[in-house]
PyMOL CGO cylinders between C-alpha atoms (Angstrom):
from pymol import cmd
from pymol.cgo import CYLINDER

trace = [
    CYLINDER, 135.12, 122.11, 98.15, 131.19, 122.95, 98.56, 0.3, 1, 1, 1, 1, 1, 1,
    CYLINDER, 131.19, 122.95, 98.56, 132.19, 126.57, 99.56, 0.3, 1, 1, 1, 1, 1, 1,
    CYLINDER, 132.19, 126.57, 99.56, 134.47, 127.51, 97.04, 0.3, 1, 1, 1, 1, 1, 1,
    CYLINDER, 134.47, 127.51, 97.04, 131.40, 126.82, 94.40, 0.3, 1, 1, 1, 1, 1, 1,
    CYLINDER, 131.40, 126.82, 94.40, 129.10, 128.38, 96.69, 0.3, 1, 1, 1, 1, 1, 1,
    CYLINDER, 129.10, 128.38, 96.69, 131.30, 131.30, 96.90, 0.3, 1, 1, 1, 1, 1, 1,
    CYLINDER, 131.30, 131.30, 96.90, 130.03, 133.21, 94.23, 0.3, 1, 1, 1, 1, 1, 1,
    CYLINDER, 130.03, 133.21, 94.23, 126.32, 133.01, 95.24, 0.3, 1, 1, 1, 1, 1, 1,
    CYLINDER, 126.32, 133.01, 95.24, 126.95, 133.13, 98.75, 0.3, 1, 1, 1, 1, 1, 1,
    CYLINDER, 126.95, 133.13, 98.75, 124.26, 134.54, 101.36, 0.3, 1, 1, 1, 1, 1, 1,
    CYLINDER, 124.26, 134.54, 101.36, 125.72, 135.06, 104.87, 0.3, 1, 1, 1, 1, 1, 1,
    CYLINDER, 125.72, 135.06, 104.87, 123.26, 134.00, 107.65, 0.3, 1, 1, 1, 1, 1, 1,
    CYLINDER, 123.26, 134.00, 107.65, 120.84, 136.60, 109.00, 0.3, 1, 1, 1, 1, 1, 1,
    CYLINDER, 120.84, 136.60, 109.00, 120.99, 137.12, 112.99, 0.3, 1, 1, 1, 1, 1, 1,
    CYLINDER, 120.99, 137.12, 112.99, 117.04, 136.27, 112.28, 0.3, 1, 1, 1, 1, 1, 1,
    CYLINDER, 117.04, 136.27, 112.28, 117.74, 132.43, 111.46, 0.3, 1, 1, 1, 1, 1, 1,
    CYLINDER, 117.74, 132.43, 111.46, 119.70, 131.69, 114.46, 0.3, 1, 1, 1, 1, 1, 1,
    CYLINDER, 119.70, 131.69, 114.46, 116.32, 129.83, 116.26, 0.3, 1, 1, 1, 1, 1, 1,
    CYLINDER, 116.32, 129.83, 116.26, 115.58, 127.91, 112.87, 0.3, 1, 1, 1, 1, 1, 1,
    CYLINDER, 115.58, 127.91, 112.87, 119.60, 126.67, 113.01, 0.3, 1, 1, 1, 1, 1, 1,
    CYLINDER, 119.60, 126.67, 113.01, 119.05, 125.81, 116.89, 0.3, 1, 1, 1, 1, 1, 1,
    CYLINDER, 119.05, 125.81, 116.89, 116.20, 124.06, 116.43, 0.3, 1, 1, 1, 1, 1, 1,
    CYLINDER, 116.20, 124.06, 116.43, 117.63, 121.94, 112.78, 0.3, 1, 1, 1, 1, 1, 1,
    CYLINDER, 117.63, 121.94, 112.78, 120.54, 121.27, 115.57, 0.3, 1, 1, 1, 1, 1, 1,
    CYLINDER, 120.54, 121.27, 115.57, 119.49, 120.25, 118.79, 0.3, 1, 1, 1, 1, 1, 1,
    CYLINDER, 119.49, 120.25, 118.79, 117.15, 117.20, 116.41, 0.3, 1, 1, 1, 1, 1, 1,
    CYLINDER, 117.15, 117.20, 116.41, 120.09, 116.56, 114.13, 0.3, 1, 1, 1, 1, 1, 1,
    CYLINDER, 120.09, 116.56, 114.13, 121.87, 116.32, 117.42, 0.3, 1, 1, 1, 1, 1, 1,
    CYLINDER, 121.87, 116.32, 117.42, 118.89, 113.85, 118.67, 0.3, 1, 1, 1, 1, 1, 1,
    CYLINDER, 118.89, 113.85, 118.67, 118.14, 111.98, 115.80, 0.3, 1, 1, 1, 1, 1, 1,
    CYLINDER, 118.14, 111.98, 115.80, 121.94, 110.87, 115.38, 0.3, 1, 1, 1, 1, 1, 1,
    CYLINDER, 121.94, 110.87, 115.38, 121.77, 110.14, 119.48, 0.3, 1, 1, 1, 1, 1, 1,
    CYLINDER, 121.77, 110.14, 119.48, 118.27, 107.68, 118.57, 0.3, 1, 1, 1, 1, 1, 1,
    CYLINDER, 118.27, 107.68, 118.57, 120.03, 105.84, 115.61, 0.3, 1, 1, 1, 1, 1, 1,
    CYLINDER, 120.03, 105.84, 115.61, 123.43, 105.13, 117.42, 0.3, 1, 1, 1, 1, 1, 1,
    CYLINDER, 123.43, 105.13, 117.42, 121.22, 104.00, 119.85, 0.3, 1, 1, 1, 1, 1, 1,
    CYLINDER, 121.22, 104.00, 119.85, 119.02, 101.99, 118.32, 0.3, 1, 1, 1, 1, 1, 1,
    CYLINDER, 119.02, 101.99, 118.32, 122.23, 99.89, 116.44, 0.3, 1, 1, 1, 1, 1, 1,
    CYLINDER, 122.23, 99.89, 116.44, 123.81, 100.14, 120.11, 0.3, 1, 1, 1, 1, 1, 1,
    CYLINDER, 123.81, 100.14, 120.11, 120.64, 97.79, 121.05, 0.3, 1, 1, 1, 1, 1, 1,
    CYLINDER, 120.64, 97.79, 121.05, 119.41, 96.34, 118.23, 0.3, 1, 1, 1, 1, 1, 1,
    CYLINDER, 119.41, 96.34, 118.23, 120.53, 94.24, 115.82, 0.3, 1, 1, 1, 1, 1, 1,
    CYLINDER, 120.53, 94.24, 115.82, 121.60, 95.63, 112.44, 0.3, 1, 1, 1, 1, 1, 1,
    CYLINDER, 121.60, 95.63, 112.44, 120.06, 94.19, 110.28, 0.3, 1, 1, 1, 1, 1, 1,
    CYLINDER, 120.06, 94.19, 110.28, 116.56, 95.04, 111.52, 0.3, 1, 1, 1, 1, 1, 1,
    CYLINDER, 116.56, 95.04, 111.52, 117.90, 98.70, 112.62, 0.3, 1, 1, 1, 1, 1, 1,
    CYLINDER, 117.90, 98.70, 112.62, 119.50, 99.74, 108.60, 0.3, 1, 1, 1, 1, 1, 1,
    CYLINDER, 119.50, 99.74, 108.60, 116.44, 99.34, 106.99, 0.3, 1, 1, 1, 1, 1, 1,
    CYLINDER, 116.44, 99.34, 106.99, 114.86, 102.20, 109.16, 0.3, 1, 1, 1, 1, 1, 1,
    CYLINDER, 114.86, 102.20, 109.16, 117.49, 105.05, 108.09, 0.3, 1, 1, 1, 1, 1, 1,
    CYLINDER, 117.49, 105.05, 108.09, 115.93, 104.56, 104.34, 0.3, 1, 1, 1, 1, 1, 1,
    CYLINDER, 115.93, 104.56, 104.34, 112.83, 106.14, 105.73, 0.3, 1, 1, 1, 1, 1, 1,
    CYLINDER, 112.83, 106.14, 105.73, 115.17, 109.59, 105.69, 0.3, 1, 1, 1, 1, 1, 1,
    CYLINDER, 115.17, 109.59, 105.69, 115.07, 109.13, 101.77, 0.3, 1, 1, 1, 1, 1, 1,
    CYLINDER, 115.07, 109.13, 101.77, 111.31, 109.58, 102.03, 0.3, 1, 1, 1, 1, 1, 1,
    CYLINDER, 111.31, 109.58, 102.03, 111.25, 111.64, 104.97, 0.3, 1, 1, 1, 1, 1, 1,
    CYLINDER, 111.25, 111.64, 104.97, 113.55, 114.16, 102.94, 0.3, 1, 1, 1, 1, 1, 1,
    CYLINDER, 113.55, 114.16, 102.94, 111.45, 114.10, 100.29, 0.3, 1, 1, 1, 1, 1, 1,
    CYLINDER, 111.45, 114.10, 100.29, 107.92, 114.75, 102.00, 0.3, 1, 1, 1, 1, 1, 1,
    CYLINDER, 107.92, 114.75, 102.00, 109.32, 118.07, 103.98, 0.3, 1, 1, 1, 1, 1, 1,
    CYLINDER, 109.32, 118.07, 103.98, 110.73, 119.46, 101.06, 0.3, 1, 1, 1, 1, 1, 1,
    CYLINDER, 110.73, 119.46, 101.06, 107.07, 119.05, 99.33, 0.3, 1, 1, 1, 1, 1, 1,
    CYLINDER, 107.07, 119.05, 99.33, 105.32, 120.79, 102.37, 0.3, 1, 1, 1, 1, 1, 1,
    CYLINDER, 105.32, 120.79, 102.37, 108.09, 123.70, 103.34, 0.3, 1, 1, 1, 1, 1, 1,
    CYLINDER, 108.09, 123.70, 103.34, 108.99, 124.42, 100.23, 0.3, 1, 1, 1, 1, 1, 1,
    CYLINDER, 108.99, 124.42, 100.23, 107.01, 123.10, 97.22, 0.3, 1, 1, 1, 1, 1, 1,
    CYLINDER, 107.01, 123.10, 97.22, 108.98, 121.11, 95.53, 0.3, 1, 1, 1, 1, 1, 1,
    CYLINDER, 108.98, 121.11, 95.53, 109.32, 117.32, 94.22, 0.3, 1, 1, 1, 1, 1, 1,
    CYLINDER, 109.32, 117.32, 94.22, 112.55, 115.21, 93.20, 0.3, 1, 1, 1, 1, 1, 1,
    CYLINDER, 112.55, 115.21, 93.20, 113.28, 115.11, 89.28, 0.3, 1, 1, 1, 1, 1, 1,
    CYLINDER, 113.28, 115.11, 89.28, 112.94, 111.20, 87.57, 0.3, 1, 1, 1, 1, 1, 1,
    CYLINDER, 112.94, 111.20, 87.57, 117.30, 111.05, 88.16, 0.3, 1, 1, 1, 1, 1, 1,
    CYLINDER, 117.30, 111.05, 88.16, 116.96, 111.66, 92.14, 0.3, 1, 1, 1, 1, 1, 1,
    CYLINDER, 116.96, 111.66, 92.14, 114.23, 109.53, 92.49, 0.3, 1, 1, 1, 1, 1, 1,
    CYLINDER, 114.23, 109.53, 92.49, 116.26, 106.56, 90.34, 0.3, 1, 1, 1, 1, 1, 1,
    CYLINDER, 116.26, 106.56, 90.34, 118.98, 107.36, 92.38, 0.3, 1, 1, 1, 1, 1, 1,
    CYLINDER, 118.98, 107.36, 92.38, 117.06, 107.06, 95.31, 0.3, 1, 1, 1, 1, 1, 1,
    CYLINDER, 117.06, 107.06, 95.31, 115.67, 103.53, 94.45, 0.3, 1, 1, 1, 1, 1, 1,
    CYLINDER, 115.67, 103.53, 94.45, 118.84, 102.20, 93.55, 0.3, 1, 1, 1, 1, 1, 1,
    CYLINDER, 118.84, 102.20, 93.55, 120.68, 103.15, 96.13, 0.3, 1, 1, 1, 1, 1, 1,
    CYLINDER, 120.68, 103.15, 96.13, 117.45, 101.68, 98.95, 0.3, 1, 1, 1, 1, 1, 1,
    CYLINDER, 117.45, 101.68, 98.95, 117.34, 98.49, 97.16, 0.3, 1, 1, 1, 1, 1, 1,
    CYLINDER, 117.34, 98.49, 97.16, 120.93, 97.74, 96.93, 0.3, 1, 1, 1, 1, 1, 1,
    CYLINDER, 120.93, 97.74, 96.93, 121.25, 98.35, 100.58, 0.3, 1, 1, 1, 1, 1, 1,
    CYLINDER, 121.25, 98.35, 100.58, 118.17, 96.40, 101.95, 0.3, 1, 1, 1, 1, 1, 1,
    CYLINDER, 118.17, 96.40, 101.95, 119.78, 93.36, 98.95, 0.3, 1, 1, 1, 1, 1, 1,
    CYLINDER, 119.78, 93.36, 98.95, 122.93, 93.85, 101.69, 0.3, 1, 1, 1, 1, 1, 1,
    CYLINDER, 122.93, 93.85, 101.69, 120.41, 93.76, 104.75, 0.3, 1, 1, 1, 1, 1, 1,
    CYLINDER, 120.41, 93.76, 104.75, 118.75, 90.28, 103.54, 0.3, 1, 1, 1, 1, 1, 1,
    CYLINDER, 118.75, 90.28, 103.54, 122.17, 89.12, 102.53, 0.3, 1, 1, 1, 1, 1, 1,
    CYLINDER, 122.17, 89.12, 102.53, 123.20, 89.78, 106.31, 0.3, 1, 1, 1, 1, 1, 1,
    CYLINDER, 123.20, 89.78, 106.31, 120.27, 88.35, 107.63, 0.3, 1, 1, 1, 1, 1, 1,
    CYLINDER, 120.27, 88.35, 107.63, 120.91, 85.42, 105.25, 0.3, 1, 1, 1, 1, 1, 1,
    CYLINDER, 120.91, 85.42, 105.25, 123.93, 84.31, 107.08, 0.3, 1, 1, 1, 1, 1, 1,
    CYLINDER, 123.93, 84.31, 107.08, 123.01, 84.92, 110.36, 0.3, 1, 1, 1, 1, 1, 1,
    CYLINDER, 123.01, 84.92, 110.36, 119.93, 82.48, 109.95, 0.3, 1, 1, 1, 1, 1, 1,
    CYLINDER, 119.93, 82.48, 109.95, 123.04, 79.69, 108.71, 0.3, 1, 1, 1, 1, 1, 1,
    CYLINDER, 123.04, 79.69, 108.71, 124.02, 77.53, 111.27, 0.3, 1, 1, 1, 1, 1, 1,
    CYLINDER, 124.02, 77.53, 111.27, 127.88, 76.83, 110.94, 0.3, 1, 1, 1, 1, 1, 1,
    CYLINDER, 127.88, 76.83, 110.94, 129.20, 73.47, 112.61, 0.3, 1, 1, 1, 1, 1, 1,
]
cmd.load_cgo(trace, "trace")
């Protein structure tokens, strides 16, 4: 669906960005090694709250490469969507710490 509405302002890839598309790659590749490792190990409930940090992450390269800052609907978005899933995390965590007989 994304490339039929890109369609009519599509840009096809310069031979020139082929070491910037290795590079966004081979850590794509590596970051999504670290975090099915790290909920391979760890416990869940500790390991979630750490993939909200790509939220801010996100946000801070986009203000250094390219000069530019989420509008007030993003960031709501954002916030709703982070707080709603670390309510889940503490709900988790909430019946782990009760002891069932």
């Amino acid at each position: 669906g994304a490339g039929v509405l890109a369609w009519p302002h599509w840009v096809a890839v310069q031979p020139g960005d082929a070491p910037v598309l290795a590079v966004i790659a081979v850590s794509g590749f590596a970051g999504q090694l670290a975090i099915t490792q790290a909920f391979r190990y760890g416990q869940a409930a500790v390991v979630a709250p750490f993939e909200y940090t790509a939220l801010a992450w996100g946000m801070a390269l986009d203000g250094l490469l390219w000069h530019t800052a989420p509008d007030q609907s993003t960031l709501l978005g954002g916030a709703i969507v982070i707080a709603f899933g670390l309510w889940v995390v503490r709900q988790e965590r909430t019946k782990e710490l009760v002891v069932t007989p």
